[in-house]
N, C-alpha and C positions, 0 to 999 in steps of 0.2 A: 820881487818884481812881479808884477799884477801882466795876468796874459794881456791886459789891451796893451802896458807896456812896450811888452814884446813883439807884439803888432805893429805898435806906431814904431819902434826901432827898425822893425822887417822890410816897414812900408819905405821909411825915411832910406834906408840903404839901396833899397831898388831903385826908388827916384836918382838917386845919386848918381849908380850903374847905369841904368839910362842915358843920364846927362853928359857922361864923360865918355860912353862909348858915341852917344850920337854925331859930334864933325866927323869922327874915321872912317865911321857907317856910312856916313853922306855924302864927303868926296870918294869913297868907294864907289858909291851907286853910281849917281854923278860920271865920273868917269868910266866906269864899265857901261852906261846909255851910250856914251858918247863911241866907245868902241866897237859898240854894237853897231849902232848903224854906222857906222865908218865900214863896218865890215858887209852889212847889206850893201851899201852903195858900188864899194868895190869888189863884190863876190869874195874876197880873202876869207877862205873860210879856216885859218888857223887855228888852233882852238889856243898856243902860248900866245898867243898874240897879247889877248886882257890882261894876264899876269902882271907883267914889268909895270903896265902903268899904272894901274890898281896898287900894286906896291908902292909903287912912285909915291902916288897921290895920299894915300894914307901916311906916309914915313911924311910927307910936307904937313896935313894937318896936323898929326902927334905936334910937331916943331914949331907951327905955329900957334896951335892949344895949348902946348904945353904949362903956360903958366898958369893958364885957367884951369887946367886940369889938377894940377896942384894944390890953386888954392881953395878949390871946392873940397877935393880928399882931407886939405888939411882945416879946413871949417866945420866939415861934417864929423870929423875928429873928436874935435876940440869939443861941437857942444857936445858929443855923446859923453864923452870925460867930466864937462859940467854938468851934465844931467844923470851923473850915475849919484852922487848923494841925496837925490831925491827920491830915487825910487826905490819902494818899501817891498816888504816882503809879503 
């Protein structure tokens, strides 16, 4: 395996990591903005308050990603398995 190989392997995993952690991260945000100012408007200045629904909200998009989540891990798999008898040493 040639270092750019292992590069373009490094790079292709990160994009990957990215891609599957991005809906979780996003209804997270998403719904912690929204509890935010819910929380300036009402002075509630709780700090559990975010928790429950940031959990919420992640545990729904895992459930609803999840198939996509899946089939991307098991894509990126597959071609690394068909691209390991090409690469030389």
């Amino acid at each position: 395996m040639t270092p750019d190989q292992a590069v373009q392997i490094a790079r292709e995993a990160m994009i990957v990591t990215l891609l599957l952690s991005a809906p979780m991260l996003g209804f997270g945000l998403v719904v912690g903005l929204i509890v935010s100012i819910f929380q300036a408007v009402t002075q509630i200045n709780e700090m559990t308050l975010t928790f429950i629904p940031k959990i919420i909200a992640v545990a729904l998009a895992l459930a609803i990603f999840l198939p996509w989540l899946i089939q991307t891990i098991v894509d990126f798999t597959t071609n690394l398995f068909q691209s390991l008898p090409n690469m030389t040493m």
